[in-house]
C-alpha positions in Angstrom: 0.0 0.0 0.0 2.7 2.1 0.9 4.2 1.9 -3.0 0.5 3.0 -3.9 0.4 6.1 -2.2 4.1 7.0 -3.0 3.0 6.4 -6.8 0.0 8.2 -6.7 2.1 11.4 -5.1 4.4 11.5 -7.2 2.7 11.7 -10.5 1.8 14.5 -12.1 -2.1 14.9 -13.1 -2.9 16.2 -16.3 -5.7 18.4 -14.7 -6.8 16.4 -12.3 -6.2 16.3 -8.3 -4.3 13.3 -7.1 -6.8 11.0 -5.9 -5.9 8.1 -3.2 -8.0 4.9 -2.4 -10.0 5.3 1.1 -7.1 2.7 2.1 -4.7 5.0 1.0 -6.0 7.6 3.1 -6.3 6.0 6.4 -2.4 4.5 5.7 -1.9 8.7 5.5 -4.0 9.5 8.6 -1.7 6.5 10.5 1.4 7.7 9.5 0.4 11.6 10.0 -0.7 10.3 13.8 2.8 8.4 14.0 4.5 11.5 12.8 3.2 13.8 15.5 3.7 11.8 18.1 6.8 11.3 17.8 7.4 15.2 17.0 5.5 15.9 20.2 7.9 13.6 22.2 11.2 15.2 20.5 9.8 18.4 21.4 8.9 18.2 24.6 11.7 15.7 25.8 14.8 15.5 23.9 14.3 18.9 23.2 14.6 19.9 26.6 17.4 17.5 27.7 19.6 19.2 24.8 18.9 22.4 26.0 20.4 21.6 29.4 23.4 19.4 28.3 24.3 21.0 25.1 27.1 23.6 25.0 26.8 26.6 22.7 29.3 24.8 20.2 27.7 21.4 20.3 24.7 23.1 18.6 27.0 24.4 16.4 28.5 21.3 15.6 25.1 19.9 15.0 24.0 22.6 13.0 26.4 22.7 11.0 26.6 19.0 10.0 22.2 19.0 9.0 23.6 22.2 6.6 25.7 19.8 4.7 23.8 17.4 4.7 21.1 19.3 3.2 23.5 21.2 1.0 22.7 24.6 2.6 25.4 27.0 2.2 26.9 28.3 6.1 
């Protein structure tokens, strides 16, 4: 199911909106409810821990590693 909704994303309609199976939707709604739970726990719990055990160039560190990784210019 998972290959279904990544196909049906990643098309592009003619003129038409992408439509997804009722399936498809609730495999959406799962993973959207997955997704913000776990958001929820970085960001109140890990999020806080760093804050109090991170120096000022740790988060620097960090920082600049996601940069390159995305390719984002420092």
């Amino acid at each position: 199911m998972i290959d279904a909704v990544a196909t049906a994303l990643t098309q592009t309609p003619a003129s038409d909106p992408v439509c997804l199976s009722t399936g498809e939707c609730e495999l959406l709604q799962v993973y959207a409810n997955a997704e913000q739970q776990h958001l929820a726990l970085e960001n109140g719990v890990v999020m806080g821990i760093a804050r109090i055990r991170l120096t000022k160039g740790d988060i620097k560190t960090i920082s600049e590693g996601m940069k390159a990784r995305r390719g984002v210019v420092h």
